[in-house]
C-alpha positions in Angstrom: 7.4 9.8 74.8 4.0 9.0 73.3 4.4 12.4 71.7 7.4 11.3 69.8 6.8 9.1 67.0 8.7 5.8 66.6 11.2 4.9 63.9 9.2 1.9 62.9 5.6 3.2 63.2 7.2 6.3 61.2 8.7 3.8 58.3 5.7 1.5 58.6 3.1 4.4 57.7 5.3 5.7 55.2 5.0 2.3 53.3 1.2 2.5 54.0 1.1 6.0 52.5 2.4 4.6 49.2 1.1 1.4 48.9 -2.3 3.1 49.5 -1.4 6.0 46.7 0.0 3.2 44.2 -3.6 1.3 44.9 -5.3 4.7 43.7 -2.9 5.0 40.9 -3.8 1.7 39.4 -6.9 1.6 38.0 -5.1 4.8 35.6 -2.5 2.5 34.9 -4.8 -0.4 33.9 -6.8 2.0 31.4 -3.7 2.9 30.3 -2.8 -0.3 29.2 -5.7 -1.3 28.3 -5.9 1.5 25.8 -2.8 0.9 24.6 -3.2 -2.5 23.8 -6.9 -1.4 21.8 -4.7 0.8 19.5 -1.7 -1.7 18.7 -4.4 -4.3 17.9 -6.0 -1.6 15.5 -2.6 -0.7 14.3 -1.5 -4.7 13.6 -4.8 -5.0 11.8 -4.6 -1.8 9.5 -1.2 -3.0 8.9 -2.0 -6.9 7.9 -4.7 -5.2 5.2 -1.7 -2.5 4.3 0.0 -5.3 3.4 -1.8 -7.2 1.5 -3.1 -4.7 -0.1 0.1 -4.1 -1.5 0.9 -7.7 -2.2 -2.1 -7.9 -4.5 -0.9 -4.5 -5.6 2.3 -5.9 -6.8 1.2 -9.2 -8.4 -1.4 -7.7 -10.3 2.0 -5.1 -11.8 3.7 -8.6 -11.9 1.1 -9.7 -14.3 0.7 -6.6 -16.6 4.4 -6.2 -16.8 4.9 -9.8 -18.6 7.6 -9.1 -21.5 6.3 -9.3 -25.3 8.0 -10.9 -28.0 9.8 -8.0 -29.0 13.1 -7.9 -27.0 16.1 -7.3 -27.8 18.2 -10.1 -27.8 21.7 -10.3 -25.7 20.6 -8.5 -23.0 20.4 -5.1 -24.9 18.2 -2.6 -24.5 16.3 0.0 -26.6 17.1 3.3 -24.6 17.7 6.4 -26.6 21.2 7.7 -26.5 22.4 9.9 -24.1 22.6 13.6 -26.0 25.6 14.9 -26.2 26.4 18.4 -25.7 28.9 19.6 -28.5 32.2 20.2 -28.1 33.8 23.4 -26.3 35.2 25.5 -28.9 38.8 27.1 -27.0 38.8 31.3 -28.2 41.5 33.0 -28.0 42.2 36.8 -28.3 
C-alpha cells in the first residue's frame, strides 16, 4: 500500500507543484507590469506635451486668422465662380 499513492497526498502535491511554479512565474509577471506601467506613464506624458502643443498651435492660428475690415457684408463671400463647361452641342448625321 505504501507503494500506491493516496488521493489526497496526490491532489495536495499537485497544488504544491503549481503554487511553487506560479511563485517562480512572478517575479516575470511583476517586471512585466512594472514595465508596462514605465511606458504608459511615458506615453501619458508625450501625450499631455502633444497636446498642448497643439493647443498653442491653434491659438496662435486663432490669432493670425483675425478677419480685416474687408468683408463682405450679408454673409457673402468672395469665391470665384465655379467654370462652367460649355454646352454639349447634339450632331446629327
Amino acid at each position: 500500500m505504501n507503494s500506491q499513492i493516496d488521493p489526497k497526498n496526490a491532489a495536495q502535491k499537485s497544488a504544491q507543484n503549481f503554487f511553487r511554479k506560479s511563485v517562480q512565474v512572478d517575479p516575470l509577471a511583476k517586471q512585466t507590469y512594472e514595465e508596462r506601467a514605465v511606458n504608459a506613464a511615458k506615453t501619458a506624458r508625450l501625450r499631455g506635451l502633444r497636446l498642448t502643443k497643439e493647443a498653442a498651435d491653434k491659438e496662435e492660428v486663432d490669432k493670425l486668422a483675425v478677419p480685416t475690415g474687408d468683408a463682405v457684408p450679408f454673409g457673402r463671400s468672395k469665391t470665384v465662380p465655379a467654370i462652367r463647361s460649355a454646352k454639349m452641342v447634339r450632331m446629327s448625321y
